[in-house]
Every structure is written in C-alpha cells, then in structure tokens.
KEBA-994227 format. One record per residue (C-alpha): residue number from 1; residue in one letter; x, y, z. Coordinates in steps of 0.25 Angstrom, whole numbers, padded with zeros to 4 digits, always signed. Layout:
N
{rec NUM; "a"; {X; Y; Z}};
...
END
This chain:
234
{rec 1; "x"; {+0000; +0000; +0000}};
{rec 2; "x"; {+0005; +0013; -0003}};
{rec 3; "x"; {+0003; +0026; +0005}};
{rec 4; "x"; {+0004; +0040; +0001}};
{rec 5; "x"; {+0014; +0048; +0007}};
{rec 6; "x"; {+0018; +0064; +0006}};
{rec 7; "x"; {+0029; +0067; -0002}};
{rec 8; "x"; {+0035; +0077; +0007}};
{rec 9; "x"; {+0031; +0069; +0021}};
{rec 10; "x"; {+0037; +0056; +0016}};
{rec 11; "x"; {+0050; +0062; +0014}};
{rec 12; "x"; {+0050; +0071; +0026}};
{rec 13; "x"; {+0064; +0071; +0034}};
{rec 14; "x"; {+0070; +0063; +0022}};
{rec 15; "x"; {+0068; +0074; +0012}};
{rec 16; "x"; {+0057; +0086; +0017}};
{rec 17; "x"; {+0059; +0093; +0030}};
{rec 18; "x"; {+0046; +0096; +0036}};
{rec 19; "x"; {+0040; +0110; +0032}};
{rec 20; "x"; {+0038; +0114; +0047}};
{rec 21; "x"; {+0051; +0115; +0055}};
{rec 22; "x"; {+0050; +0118; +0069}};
{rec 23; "x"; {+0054; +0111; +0082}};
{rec 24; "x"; {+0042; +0114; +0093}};
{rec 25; "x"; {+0035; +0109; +0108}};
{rec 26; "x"; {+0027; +0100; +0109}};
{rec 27; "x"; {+0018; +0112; +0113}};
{rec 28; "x"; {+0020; +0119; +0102}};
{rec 29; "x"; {+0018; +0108; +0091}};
{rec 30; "x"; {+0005; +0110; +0089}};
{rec 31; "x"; {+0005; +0126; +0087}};
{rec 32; "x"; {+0017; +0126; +0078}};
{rec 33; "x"; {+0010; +0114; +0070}};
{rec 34; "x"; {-0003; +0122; +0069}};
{rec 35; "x"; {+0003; +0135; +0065}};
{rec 36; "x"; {+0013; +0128; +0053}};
{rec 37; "x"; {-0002; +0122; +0047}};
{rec 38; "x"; {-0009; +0133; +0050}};
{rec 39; "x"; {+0002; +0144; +0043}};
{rec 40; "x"; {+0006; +0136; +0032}};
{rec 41; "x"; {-0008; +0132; +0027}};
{rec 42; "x"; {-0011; +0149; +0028}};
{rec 43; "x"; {+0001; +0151; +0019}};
{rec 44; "x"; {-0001; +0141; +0009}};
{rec 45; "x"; {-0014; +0147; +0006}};
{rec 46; "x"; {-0010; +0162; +0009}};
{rec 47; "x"; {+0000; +0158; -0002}};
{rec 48; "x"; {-0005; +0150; -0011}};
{rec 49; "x"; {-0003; +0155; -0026}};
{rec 50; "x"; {+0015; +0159; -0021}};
{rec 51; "x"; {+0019; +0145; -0025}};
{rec 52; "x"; {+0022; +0142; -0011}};
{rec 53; "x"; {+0031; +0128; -0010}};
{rec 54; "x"; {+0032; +0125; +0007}};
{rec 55; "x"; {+0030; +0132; +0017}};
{rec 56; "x"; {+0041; +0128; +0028}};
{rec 57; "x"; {+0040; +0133; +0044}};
{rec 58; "x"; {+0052; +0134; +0053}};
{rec 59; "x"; {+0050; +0136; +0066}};
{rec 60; "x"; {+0060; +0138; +0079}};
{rec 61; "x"; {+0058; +0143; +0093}};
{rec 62; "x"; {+0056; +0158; +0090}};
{rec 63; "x"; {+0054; +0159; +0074}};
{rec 64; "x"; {+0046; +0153; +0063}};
{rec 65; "x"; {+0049; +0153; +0047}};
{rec 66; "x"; {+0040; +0151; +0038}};
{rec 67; "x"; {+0046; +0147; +0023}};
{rec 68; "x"; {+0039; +0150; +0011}};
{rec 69; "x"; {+0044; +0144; +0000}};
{rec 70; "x"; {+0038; +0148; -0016}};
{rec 71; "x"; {+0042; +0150; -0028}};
{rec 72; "x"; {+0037; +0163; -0031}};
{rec 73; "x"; {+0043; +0171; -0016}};
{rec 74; "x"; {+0038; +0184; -0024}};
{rec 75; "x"; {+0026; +0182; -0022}};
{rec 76; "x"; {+0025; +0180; -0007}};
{rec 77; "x"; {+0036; +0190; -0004}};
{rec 78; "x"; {+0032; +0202; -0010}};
{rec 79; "x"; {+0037; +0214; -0014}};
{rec 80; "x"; {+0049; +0219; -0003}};
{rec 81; "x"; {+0043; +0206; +0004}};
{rec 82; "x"; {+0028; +0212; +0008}};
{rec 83; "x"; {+0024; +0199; +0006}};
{rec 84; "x"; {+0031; +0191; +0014}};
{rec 85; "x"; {+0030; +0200; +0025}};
{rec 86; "x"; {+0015; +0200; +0025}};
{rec 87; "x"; {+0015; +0185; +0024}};
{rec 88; "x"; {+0023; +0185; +0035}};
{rec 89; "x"; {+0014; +0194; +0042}};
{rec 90; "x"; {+0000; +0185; +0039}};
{rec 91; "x"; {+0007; +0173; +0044}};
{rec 92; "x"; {+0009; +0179; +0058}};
{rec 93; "x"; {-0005; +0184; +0057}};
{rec 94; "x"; {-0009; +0171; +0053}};
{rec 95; "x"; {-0001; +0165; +0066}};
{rec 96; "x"; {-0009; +0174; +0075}};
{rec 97; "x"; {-0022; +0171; +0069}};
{rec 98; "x"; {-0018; +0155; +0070}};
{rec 99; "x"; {-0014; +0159; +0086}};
{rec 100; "x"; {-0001; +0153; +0079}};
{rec 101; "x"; {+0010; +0158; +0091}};
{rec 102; "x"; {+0018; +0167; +0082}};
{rec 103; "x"; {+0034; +0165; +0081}};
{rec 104; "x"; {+0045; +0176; +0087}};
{rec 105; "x"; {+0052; +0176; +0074}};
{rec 106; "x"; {+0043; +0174; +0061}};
{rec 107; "x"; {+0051; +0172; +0049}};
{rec 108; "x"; {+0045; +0169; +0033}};
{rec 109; "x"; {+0054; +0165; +0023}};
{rec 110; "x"; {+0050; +0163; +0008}};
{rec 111; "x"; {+0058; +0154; -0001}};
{rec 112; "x"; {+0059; +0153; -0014}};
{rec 113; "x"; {+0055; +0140; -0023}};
{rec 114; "x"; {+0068; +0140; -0034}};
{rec 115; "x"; {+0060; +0127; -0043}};
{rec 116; "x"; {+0045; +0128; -0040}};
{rec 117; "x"; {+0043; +0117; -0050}};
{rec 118; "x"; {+0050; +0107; -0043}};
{rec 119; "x"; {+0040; +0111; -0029}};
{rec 120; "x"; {+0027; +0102; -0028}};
{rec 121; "x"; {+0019; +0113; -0020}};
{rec 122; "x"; {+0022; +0125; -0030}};
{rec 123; "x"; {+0019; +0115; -0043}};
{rec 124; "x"; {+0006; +0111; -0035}};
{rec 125; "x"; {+0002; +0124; -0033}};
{rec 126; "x"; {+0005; +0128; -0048}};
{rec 127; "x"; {-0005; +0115; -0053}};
{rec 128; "x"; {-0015; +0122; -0043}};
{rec 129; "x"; {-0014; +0134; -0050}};
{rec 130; "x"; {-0015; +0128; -0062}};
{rec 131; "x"; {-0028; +0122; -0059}};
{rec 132; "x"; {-0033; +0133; -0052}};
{rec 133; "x"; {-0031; +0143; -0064}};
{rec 134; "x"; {-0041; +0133; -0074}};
{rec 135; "x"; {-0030; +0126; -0081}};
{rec 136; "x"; {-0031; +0111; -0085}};
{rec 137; "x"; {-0025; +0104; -0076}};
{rec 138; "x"; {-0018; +0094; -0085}};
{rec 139; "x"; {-0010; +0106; -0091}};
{rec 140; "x"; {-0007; +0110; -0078}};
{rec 141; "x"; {+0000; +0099; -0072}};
{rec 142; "x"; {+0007; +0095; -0086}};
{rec 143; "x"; {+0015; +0109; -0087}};
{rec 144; "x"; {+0016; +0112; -0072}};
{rec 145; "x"; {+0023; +0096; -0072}};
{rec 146; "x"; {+0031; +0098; -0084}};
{rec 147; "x"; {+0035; +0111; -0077}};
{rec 148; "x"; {+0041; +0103; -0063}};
{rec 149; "x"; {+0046; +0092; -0072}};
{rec 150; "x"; {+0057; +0104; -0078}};
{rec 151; "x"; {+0060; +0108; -0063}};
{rec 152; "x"; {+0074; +0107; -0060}};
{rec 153; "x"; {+0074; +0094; -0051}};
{rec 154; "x"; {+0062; +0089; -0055}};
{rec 155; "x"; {+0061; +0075; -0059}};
{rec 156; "x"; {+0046; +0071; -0057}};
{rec 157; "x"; {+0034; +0078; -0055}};
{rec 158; "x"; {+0018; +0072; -0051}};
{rec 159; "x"; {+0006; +0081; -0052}};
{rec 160; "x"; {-0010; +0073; -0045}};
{rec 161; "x"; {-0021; +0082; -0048}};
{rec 162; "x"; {-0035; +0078; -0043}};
{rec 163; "x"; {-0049; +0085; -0041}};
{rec 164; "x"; {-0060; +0089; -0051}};
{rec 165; "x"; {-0047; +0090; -0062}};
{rec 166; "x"; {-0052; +0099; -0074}};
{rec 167; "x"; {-0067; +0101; -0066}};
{rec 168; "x"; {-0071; +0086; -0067}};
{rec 169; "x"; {-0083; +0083; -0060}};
{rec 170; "x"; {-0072; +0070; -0054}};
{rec 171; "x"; {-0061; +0070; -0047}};
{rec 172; "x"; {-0050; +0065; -0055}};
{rec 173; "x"; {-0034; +0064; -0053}};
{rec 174; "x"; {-0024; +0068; -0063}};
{rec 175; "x"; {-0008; +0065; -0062}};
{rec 176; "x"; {+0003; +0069; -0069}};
{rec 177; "x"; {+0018; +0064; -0068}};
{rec 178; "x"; {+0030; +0066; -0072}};
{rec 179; "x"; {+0044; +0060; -0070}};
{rec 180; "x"; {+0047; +0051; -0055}};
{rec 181; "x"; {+0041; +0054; -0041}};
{rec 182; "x"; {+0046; +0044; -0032}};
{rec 183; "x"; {+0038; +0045; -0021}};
{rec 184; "x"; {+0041; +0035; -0012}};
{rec 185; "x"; {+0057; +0038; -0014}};
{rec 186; "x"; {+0062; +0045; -0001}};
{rec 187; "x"; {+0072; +0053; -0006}};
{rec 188; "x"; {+0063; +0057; -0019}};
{rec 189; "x"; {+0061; +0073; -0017}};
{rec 190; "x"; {+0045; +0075; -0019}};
{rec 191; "x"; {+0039; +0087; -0018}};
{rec 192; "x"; {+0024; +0085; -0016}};
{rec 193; "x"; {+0011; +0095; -0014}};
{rec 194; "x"; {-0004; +0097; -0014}};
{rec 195; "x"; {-0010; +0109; -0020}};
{rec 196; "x"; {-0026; +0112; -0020}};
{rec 197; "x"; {-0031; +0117; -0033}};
{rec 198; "x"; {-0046; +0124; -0030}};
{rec 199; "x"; {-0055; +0125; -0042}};
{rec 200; "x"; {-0069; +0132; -0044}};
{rec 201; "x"; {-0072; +0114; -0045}};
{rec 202; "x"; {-0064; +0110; -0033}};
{rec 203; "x"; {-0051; +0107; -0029}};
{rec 204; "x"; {-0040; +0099; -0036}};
{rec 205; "x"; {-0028; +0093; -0029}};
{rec 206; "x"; {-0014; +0094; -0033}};
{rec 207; "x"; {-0001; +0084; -0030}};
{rec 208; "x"; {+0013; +0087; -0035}};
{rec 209; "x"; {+0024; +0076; -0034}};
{rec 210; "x"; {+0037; +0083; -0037}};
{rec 211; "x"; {+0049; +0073; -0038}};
{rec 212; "x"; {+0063; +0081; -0038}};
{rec 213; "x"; {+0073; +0068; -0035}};
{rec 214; "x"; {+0078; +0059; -0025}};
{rec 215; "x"; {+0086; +0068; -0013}};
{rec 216; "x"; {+0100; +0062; -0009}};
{rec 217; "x"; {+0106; +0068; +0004}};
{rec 218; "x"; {+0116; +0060; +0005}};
{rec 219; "x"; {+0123; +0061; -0009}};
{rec 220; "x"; {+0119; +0077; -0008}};
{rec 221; "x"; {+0127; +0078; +0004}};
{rec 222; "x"; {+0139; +0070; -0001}};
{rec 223; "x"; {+0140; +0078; -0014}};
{rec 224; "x"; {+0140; +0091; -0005}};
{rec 225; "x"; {+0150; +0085; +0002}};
{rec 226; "x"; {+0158; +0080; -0010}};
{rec 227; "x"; {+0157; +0094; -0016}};
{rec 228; "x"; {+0162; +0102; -0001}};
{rec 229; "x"; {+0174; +0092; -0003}};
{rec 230; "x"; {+0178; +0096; -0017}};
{rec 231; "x"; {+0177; +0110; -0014}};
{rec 232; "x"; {+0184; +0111; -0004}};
{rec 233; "x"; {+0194; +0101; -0011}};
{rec 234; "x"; {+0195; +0113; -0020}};
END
C-alpha cells in the first residue's frame, strides 16, 4: 500500500529546515505557534498577487524576523521602502488585534527569488493567475511547463489541476509532466505547493512538483575542501 506523503515534510531535517525557527517554553508553545499560523495566513492573503515563494519566521529571546522572499521585491517594497515600512507597520497591528504579545526588537527582511521558475509556490500561483484571467487552461499549464523545463537546474516538472476545468458541469483531473520526479528518492530536491484558483463557477486546485536534482552534501563539501586546498597550494 502506498501513502501519500508531502514533498517538503518528507525530506524535513534531511534536506528543508523548517519555515518557523525558534527555540521556546513550554508555556510559551502555544502562543508563538498560534501567532506563526495566524500571521503568515494574514500575509499570504494580504500578499497575494507579489509572487510570494515562503515565508520564514526567526525568532529568539528578544527579537522576531520575518523573511519574505519574491520574485518581484519591488512591489512589496515600495518607492524609498514605504511599502515595506507599512507592511511592517499592519503586521504589528495585526499582533495586537490577535492579542499576539508583540517582540522588543521586530525585524522584516524581503528576499529576492533569483530563478522564479524553478520555485513551486510562484509557478503555482502563475497557473492560478492563468486560470483566474479566463484562459484555457491547457494552454496555461503547456507554456508555463515549458517555461520551468528551460529554468536553470530544472530537470523535471509536474502540474495536477482538478475542479470544474474549463466550467464543466463534473469535476474532472488533468495532469501534465515533464521529464523525472522522483518522489520517494530522499535526497531528490522537490519543491512542492498548492494554490487556489476562484472562478465565477467555483474553485480549482492547483499541485506543482518541481524536481531540481539529487543534493549530495558529502561530495559538496569535499570538493570545497579540495578547492580551499588547491588555493592555498597556490
């Protein structure tokens, strides 16, 4: 019998770290928990439509930073940063309202995505978009696919869709794949996400399975090595 298991959970520790960092109390679990959901599910729809990727949370005794990371940082940030300082400014708000306890030293941080087309949640969100705007969704996910398959590291890509497709009265499924996706492999790098496309008929579901090669941290580190060697050798 086979079992479904997340990309991104199944290679936790191995490969991901996890997206919430912190070290807490045992009484404090529960609050820092709640406000991690809470926040990050206000930013993910206060931000949705900036091609946000993850949202990471830091946290240590006295200070918490947040990590945005997008491919377009422009259009969170702002002209002379307004935006960001505003965003920063409705998160605390946000805290408040939440009776989140707010930290001495807040810190927001917005990272830039340097290959959006090898990134699962920003090619997820584009198929979304896709659909959203009345496009056929076959030609959707052919040319956004094509266009992760010509991303620099790419070397398989898998798109589900699955809902009312195309405004049929039945729910159908519709898959499309291109090159390998090893998926029980432990060192395979998949990224993985699930986007929500609402039309005027209902809502269709969107998986992305991007494969971008096996991860060796062992021969990494001895070819760093070897390299440090031969430059100090010279």
């Amino acid at each position: 019998m086979s079992k479904i298991v997340h990309p991104y959970a199944h290679r936790l520790i191995i490969l991901r770290d996890w997206k919430s960092r912190w070290f807490a109390d045992p009484k404090k679990y529960v609050s820092y928990l709640r406000g991690d959901v809470l926040i990050r599910q206000y930013l993910e729809k206060k931000l949705r439509g900036m091609y946000i990727s993850t949202i990471e949370i830091e946290r240590s005794r006295k200070a918490t930073r947040f990590m945005i990371k997008t491919s377009r940082p422009g259009l969170i940030i702002g002209r002379n940063g307004e935006g960001a300082t505003k965003l920063k400014e409705d998160i605390l708000k946000k805290m408040d309202k939440l009776k989140i306890p707010r930290p001495e030293d807040f810190k927001l941080e917005i990272i830039e995505v340097t290959n959006p087309e090898a990134d699962a949640a920003i090619v997820a969100y584009m198929i979304a978009e896709g659909l959203e705007k009345r496009l056929p969704y076959r030609r959707v996910i052919k040319t956004i696919i094509e266009k992760v398959m010509t991303a620099r590291g790419v070397e398989g890509a898998r798109v589900v869709l699955s809902g009312r497709l195309g405004g049929a009265d039945i729910a159908r499924t519709e898959e499309l794949k291109r090159g390998s996706i090893p998926l029980q492999t432990f060192r395979a790098d998949i990224d993985f996400k699930r986007e929500r496309a609402t039309l005027s008929y209902g809502t269709v579901g969107v998986k992305v399975w991007i494969y971008r090669g096996k991860i060796f941290a062992e021969k990494n580190a001895k070819k760093n090595e070897t390299l440090e060697n031969k430059t100090k050798s010279d």
